[in-house]
NUNU-91996 format. One record per residue: residue in one letter; x, z, y of N, C-alpha, C in turn. Coordinates in steps of 0.02 Angstrom, whole numbers. Layout:
<pts>
PT r n.u n.w n.v ca.u ca.w ca.v c.u c.w c.v
PT a X Z Y X Z Y X Z Y
...
</pts>
This chain:
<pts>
PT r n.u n.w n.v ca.u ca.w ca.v c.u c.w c.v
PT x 5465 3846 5122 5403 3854 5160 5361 3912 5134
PT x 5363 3940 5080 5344 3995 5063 5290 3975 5015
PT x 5251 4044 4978 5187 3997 4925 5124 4004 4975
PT x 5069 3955 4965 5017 3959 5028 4973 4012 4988
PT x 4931 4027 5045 4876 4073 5036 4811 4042 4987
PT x 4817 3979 5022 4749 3951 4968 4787 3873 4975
PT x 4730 3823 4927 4759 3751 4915 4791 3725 4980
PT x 4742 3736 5029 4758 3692 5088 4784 3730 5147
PT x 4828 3797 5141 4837 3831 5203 4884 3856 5193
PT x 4946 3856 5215 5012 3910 5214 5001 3961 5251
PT x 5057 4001 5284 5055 4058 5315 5079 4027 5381
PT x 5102 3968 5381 5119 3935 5451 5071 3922 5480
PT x 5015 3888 5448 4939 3880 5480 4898 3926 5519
PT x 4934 4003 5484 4901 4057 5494 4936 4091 5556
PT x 4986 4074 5592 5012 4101 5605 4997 4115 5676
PT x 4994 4159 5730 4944 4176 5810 4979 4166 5853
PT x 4954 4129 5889 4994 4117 5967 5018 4178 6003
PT x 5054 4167 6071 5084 4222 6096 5012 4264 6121
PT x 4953 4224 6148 4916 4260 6160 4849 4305 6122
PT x 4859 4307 6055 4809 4335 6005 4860 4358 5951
PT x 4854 4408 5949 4867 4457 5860 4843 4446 5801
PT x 4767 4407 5798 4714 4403 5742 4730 4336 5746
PT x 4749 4320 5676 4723 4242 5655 4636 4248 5639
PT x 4593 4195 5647 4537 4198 5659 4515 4200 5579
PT x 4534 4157 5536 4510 4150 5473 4537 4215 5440
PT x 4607 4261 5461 4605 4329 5419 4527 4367 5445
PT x 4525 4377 5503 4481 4418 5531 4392 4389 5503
PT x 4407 4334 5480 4353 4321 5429 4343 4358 5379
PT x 4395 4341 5337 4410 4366 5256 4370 4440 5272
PT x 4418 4470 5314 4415 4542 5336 4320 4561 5342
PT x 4288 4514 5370 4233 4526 5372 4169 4516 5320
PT x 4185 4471 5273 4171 4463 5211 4181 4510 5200
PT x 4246 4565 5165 4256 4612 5137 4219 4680 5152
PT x 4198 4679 5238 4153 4739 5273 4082 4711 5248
PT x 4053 4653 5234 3988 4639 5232 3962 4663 5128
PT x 4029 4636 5097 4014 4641 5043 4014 4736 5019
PT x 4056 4766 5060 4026 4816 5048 3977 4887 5073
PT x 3934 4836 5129 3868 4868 5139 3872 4907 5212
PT x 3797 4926 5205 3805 4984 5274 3826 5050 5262
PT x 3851 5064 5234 3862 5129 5193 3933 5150 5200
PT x 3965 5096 5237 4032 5110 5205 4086 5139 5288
PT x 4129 5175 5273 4177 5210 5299 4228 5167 5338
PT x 4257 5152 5384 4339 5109 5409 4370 5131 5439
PT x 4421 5137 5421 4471 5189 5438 4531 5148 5465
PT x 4550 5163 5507 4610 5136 5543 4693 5186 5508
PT x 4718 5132 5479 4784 5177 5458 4863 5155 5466
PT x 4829 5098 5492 4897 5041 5511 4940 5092 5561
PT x 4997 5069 5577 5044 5073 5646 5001 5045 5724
PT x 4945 5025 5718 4903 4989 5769 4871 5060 5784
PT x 4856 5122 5739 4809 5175 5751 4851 5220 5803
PT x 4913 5197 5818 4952 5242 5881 4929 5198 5957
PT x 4916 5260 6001 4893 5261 6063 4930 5172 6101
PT x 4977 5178 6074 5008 5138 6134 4989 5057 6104
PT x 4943 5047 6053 4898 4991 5999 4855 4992 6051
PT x 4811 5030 6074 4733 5042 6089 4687 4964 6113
PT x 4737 4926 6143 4692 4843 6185 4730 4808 6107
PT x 4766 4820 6073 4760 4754 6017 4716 4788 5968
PT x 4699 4847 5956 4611 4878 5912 4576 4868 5943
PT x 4539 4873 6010 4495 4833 6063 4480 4757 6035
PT x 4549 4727 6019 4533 4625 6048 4520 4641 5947
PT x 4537 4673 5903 4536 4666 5846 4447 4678 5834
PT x 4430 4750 5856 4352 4756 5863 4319 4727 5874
PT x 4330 4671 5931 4285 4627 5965 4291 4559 5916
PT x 4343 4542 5888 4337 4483 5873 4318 4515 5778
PT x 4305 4539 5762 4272 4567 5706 4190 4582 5717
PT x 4175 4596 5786 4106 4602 5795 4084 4545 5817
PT x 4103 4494 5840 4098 4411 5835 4068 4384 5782
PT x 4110 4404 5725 4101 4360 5666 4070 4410 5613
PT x 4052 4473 5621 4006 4511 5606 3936 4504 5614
PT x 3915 4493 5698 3864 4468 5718 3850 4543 5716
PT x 3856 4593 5730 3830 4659 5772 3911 4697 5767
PT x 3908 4754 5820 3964 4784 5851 4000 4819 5806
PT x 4059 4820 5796 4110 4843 5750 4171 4888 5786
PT x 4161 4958 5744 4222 4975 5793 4270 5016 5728
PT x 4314 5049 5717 4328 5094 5684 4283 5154 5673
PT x 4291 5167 5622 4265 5264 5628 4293 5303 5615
PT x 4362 5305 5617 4414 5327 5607 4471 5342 5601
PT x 4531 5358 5614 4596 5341 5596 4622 5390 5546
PT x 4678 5395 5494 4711 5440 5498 4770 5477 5522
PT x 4788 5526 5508 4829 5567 5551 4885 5552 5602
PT x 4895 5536 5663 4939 5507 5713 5001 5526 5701
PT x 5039 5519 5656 5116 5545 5640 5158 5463 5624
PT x 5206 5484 5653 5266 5408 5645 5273 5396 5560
PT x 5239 5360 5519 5250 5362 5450 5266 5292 5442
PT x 5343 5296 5443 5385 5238 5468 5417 5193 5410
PT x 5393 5244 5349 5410 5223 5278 5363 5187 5250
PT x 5365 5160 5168 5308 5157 5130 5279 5223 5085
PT x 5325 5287 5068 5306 5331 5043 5270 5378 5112
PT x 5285 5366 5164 5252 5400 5207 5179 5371 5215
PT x 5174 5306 5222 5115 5281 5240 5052 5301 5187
PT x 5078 5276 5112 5041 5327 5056 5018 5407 5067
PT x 5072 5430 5065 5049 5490 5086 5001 5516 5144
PT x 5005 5467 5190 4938 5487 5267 4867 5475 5239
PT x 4874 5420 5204 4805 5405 5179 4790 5438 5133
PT x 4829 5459 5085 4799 5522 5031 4768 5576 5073
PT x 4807 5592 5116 4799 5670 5158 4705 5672 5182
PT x 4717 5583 5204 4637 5576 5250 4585 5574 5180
PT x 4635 5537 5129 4561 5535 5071 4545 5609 5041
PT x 4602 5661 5051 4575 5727 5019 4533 5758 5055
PT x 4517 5741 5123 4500 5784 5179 4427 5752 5168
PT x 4416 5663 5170 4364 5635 5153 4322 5683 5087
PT x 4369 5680 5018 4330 5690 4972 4293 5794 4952
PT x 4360 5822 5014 4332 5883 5027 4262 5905 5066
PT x 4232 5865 5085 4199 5853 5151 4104 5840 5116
PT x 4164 5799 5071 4073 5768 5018 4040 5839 4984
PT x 3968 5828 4988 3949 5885 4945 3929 5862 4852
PT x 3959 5905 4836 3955 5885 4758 3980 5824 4734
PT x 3914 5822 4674 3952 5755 4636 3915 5689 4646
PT x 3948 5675 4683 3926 5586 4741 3980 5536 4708
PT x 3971 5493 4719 4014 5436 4694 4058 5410 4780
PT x 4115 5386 4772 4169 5358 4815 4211 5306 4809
PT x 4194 5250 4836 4233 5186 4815 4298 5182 4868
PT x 4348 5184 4849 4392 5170 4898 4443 5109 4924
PT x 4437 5072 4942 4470 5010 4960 4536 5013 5012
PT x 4616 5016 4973 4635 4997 5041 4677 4954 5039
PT x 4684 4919 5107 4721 4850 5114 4789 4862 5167
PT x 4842 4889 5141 4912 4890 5162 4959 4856 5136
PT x 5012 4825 5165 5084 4779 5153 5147 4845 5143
PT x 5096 4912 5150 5163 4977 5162 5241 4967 5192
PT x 5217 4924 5274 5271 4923 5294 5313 4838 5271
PT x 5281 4803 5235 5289 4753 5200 5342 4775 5154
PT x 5334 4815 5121 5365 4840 5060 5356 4819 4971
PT x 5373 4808 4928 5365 4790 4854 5358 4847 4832
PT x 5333 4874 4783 5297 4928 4742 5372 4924 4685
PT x 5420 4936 4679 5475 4944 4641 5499 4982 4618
PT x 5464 5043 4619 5491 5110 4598 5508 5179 4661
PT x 5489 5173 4711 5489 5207 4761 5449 5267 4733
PT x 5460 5326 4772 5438 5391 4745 5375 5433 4820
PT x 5334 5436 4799 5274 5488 4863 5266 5530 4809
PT x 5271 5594 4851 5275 5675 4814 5251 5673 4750
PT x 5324 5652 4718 5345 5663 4656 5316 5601 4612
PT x 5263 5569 4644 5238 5499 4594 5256 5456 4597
PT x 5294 5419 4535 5338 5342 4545 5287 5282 4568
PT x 5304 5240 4614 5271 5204 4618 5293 5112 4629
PT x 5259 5108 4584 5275 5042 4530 5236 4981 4522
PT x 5190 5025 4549 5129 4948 4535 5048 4969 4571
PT x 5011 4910 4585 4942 4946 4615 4920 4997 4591
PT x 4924 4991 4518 4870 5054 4483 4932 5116 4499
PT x 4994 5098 4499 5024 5185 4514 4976 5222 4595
PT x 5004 5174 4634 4947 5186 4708 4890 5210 4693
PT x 4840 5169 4656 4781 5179 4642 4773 5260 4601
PT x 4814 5277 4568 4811 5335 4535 4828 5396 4563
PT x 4869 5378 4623 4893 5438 4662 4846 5462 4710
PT x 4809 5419 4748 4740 5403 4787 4682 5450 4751
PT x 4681 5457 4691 4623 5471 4651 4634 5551 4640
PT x 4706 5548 4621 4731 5604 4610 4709 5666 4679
PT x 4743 5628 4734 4732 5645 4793 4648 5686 4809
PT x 4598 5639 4819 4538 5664 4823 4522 5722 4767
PT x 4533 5710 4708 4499 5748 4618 4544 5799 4657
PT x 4591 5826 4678 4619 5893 4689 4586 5921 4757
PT x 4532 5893 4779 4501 5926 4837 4417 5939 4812
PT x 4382 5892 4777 4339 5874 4740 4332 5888 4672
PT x 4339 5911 4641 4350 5897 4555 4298 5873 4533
PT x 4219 5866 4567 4157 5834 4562 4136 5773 4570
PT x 4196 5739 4620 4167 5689 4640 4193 5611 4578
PT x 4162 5560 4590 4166 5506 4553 4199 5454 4583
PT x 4272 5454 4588 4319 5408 4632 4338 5349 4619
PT x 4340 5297 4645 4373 5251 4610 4412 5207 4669
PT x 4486 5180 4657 4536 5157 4726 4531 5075 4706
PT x 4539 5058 4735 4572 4985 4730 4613 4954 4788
PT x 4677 4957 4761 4741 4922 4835 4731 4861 4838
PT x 4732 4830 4885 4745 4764 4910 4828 4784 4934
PT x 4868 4746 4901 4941 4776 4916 4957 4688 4945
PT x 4949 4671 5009 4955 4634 5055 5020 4596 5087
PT x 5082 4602 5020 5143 4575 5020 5153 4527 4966
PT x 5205 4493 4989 5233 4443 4942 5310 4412 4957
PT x 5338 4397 4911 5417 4363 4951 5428 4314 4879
PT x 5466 4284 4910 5500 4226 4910 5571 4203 4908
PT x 5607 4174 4877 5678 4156 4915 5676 4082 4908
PT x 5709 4063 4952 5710 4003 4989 5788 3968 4946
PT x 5779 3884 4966 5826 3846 4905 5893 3880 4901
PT x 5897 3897 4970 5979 3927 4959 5992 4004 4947
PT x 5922 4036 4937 5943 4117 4888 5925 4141 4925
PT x 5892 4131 5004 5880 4203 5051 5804 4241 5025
PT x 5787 4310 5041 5756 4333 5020 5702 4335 5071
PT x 5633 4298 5071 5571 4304 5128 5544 4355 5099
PT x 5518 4396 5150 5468 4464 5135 5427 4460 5186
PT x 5347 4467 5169 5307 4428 5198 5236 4492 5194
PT x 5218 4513 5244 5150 4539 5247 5104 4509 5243
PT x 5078 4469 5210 5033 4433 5186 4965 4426 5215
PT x 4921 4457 5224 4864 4473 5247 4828 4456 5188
PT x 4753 4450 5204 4697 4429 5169 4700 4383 5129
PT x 4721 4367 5077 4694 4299 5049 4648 4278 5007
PT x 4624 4224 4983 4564 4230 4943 4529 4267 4895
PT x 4590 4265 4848 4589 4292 4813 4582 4366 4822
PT x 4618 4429 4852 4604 4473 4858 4530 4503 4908
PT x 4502 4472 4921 4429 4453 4964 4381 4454 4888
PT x 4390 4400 4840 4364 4419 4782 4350 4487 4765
PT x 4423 4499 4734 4443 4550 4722 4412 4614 4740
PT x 4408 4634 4812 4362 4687 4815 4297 4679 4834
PT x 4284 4609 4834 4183 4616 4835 4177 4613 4746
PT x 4215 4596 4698 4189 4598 4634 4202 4702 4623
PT x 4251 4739 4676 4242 4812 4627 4213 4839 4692
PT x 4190 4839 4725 4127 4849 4769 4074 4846 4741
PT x 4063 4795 4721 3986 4768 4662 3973 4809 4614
PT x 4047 4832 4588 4042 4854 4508 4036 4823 4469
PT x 4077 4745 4473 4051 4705 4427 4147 4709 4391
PT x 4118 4728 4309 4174 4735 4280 4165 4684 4234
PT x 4162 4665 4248 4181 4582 4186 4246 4562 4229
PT x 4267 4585 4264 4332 4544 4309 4392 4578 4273
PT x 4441 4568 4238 4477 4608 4217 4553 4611 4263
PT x 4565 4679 4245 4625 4705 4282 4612 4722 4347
PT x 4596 4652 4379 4610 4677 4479 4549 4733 4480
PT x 4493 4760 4417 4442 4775 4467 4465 4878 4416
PT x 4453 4912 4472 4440 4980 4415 4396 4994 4472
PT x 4350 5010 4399 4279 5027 4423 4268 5125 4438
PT x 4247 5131 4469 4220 5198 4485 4234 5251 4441
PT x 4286 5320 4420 4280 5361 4359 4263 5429 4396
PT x 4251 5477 4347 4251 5543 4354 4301 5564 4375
PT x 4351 5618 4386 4393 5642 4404 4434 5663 4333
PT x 4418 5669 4297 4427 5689 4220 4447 5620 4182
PT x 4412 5580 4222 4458 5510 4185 4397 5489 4147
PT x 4310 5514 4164 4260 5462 4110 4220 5455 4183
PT x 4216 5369 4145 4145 5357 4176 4086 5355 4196
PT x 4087 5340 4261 3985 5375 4281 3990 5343 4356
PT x 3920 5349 4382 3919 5297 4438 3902 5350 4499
PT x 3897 5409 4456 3890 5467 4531 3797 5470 4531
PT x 3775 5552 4528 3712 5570 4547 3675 5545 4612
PT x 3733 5540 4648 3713 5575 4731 3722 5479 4754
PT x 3734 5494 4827 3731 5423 4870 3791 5417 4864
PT x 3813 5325 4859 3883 5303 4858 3900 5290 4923
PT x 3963 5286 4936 3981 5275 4992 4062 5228 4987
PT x 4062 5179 5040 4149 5155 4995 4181 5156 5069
PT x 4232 5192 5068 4292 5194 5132 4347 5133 5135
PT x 4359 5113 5175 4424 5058 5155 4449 5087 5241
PT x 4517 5087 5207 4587 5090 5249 4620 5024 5252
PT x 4638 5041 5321 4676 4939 5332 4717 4961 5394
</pts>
């Protein structure tokens, strides 16, 4: 049956009729995560949903996010419309949009970046995006950073993945691979490094320089999340 999301809910519970895409309680989580981090903040469309021929399931996704928002929600963005059919491709689109983001900023501003991908429902195992092994959140998280500081060298970045997979094998050895969505825990997770609250250890890296020291940024913060 797989491991559940929280005490009382599997992924079977979660799972959407023929006529809806959104389970209602992800598209919650999802909205917790937009409330906890403010009016300030950036959403960027980066999924396989950001191609033209998506457009009425981002529509019924908007609407039922501005429901449970309680004022209108739309994207403000996508990145770049190219078939990135991989998990090293998908990394790579969103770096491209975060260098362009962090080229864009003037000076030295602070940038929280949040993003929530399954990369294709992929495991972080050692796969390679231009030239960086990637192995684990913080490898993601470091390439992301990397990404912006080479457009920016001013600005004060800080990533945090929600890496939105999990698997399983079942009694007789088969292997489940599972896009996971939202779960509690990762909902924590980025309203505690949204906050800046670092007493949370590990899941949270807090905001750095580009140089690798800490500071919370002169200028206005702003936090982008990709999903």
């Amino acid at each position: 049956s797989g491991p559940e999301l929280v005490a009382s809910r599997s992924y079977r519970d979660l799972a959407c009729g023929s006529q809806r895409r959104c389970a209602d309680e992800l598209v919650m989580r999802l909205v917790e995560i937009l409330r906890a981090c403010g009016p300030q903040r950036t959403v960027v469309l980066s999924s396989t949903w950001r191609q033209p021929n998506c457009a009425k399931l981002v529509a019924d996704l908007e609407a039922d996010v501005s429901e449970h928002l309680g004022e209108p929600f739309v994207f403000d963005s996508t990145t770049k419309l190219v078939q990135d059919s991989s998990a090293a491709a998908r990394l790579s689109c969103i770096g491209e949009h975060l260098a362009k983001v962090a080229a864009e900023r003037d000076g030295c501003g602070s940038l929280k970046v949040v993003v929530l991908d399954d990369f294709h429902i992929t495991p972080l195992d050692g796969w390679t995006c231009q030239r960086s092994t990637i192995s684990s959140p913080a490898d993601v998280e470091a390439y992301l950073r990397s990404c912006a500081c080479a457009s920016n060298p001013e600005l004060s970045v800080g990533v945090k993945l929600v890496h939105c997979y999990t698997e399983w094998r079942t009694d007789s050895g088969l292997r489940v691979q599972v896009g996971s969505g939202l779960t509690s825990d990762f909902v924590r997770a980025v309203s505690d490094f949204v906050s800046g609250d670092r007493t949370k250890a590990a899941l949270v890296h807090p905001a750095r320089r580009c140089s690798g020291l800490g500071g919370s940024g002169r200028r206005d913060k702003r936090v982008l999340i990709a999903l």
